[in-house]
N, C-alpha and C positions, 0 to 999 in steps of 0.2 A: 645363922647370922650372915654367911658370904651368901646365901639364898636373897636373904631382905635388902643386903647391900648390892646385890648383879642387879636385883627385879629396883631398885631405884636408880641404876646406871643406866637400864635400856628405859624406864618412864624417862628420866633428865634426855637421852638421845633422843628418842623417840618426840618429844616437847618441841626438843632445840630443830631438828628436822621438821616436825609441821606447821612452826611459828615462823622457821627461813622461805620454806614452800608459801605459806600467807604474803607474806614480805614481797616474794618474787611475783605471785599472783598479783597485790596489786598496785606492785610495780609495772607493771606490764601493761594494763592499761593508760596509765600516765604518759609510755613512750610512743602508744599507737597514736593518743588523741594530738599529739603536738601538731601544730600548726605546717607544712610544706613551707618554706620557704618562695616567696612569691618572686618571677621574675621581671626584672625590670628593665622597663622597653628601651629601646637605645635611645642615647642621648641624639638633638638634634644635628642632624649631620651640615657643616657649615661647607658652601659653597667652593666659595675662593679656595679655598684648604684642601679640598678635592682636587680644583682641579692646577693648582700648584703641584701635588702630588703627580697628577698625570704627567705635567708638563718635566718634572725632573727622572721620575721613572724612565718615560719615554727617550729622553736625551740619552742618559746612560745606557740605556737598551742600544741605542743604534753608535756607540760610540763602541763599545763593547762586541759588537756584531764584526765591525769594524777591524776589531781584532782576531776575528777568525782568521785562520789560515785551512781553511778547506781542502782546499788543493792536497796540501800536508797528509791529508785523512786517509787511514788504510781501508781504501776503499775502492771499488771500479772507478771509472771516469763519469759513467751513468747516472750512479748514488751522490757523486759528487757536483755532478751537474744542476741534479735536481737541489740537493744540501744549497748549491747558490742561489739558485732562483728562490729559494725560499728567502737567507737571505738578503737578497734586492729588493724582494718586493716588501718586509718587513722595514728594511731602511725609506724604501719610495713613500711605503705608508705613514713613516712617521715624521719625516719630512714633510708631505705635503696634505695628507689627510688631517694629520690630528691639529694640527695649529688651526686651521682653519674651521670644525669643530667646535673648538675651544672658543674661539674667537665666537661663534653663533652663539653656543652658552651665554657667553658673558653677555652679548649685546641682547640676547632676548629674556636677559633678567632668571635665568635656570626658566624656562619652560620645559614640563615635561617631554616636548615633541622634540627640540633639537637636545637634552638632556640624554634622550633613550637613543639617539643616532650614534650620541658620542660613546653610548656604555653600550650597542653593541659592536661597534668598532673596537674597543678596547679586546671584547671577547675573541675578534678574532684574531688580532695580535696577540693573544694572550694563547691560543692554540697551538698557533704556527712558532711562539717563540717555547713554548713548553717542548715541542717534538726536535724542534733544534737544541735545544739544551740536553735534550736524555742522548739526542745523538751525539751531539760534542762529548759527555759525558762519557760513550763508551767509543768514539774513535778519536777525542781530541786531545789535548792535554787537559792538566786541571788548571791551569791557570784560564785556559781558555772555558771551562766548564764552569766552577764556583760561580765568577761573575754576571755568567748569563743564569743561572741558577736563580741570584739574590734580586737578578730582575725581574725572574717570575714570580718570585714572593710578593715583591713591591708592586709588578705590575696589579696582580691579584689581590691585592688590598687596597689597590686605586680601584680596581670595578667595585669591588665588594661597599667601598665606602661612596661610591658614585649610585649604587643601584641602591641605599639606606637611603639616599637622597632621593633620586626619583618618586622610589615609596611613598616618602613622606608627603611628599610635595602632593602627588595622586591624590593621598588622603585629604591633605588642607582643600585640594579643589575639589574635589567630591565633596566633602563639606560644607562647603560656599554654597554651591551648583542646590544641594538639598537644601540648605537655610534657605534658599532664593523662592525655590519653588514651595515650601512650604507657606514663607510670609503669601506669595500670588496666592495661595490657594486660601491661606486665610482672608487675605482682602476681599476674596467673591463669594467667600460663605458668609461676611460677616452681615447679620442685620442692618439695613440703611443703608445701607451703599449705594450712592449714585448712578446708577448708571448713565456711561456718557453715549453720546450721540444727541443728535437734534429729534424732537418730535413735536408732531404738526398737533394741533388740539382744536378741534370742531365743535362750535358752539354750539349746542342744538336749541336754547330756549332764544336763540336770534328768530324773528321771522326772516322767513325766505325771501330776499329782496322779489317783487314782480319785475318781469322786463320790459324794459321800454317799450310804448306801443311806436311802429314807426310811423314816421312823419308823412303825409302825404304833396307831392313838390307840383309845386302849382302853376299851373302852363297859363303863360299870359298871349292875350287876345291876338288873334293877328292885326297885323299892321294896315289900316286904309289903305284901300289902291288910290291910287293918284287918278285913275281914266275916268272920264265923265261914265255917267251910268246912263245904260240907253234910253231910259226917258227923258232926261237932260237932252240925250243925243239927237234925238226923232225931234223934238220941238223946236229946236237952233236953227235960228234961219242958215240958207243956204249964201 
């Protein structure tokens, strides 16, 4: 009896184990076949919004630079020298380069050509102000660090949002530039088409005019002499 009772404990195991294995078998293809989640493209990057961003980034950037104390820095005089020129020239650029820039963008309606001037100008602001922050960072204070820190994040998400824009803009004209040339190329393949220009068209069941025969110009007589003629003359009395 505990014979008949074990031999139907391990059939009952033995069931429950290869109907859970079933189960997971074809469960398993159910989680391969699901669908990837599909990504979706960036939303259209709006101009103005860019470049408001650049124009508040960049303020605070050179306001903040501003606040270095360099000098301060446990450092040579050399390291430190350089540390300023860097920067000067990061403040002269933001000052005087990027307004101006900005200024091209707007009035040429975002063209790509003065668009990509602007966004690689940013990059290299964005270079020189990363290498001055890791430096401040390890010879400056933190009060002097954090803030240039938060401007290369910002700086970095005005390129990043400026080069979405370029992109885009590339694509919309590449676009155009194809639809353009596909319609030309439609119009000259299509049957009938005009073609323009003047052409001359030669009658040929005209007969051939003849040419005038020319005139012949008619020479009039000479003119009498006036002198007696010598037999007038020889008979005259004397």
């Amino acid at each position: 009896m505990k014979t008949a009772f074990a031999a139907v404990i391990a059939l009952l195991f033995f069931a429950g184990h290869g109907a859970g294995a079933q189960v997971q078998t074809q469960a398993a293809p159910a989680q391969r076949t699901q669908p990837a989640p599909q990504q979706q493209p960036p939303a259209a990057a709006d101009l103005n919004a860019v470049l408001l961003q650049v124009q508040q980034v960049t303020s605070s950037t050179s306001v903040n630079i501003g606040r270095l104390r360099i000098e301060k820095w446990k450092t040579d005089s050399e390291q430190k020298q350089q540390l300023q020129q860097v920067a000067e020239s990061l403040q002269k650029n933001i000052a005087t380069a990027v307004p101006g820039m900005v200024t091209d963008v707007q009035s040429s309606r975002g063209s790509v050509v003065t668009s990509f001037k602007l966004y690689h100008n940013l990059n290299v602001l964005y270079e020189n102000l990363n290498y001055l922050a890791d430096v401040a960072g390890s010879l400056g204070k933190k009060e002097e660090f954090e803030p240039l820190s938060a401007d290369c994040a910002a700086l970095e998400s005005a390129r990043k949002n400026l080069s979405i824009y370029i992109e885009q803009a590339a694509v919309r004209l590449e676009s155009a530039n194809r639809a353009l040339t596909n319609s030309a190329t439609q119009a000259r393949q299509a049957p009938g088409t005009p073609v323009t220009g003047k052409k001359v068209i030669v009658e040929d069941d005209q007969p051939a005019k003849k040419p005038a025969k020319p005139t012949k110009k008619r020479t009039s007589p000479p003119p009498a002499s006036s002198a007696a003629s010598p037999v007038q003359s020889a008979g005259s009395p004397h």
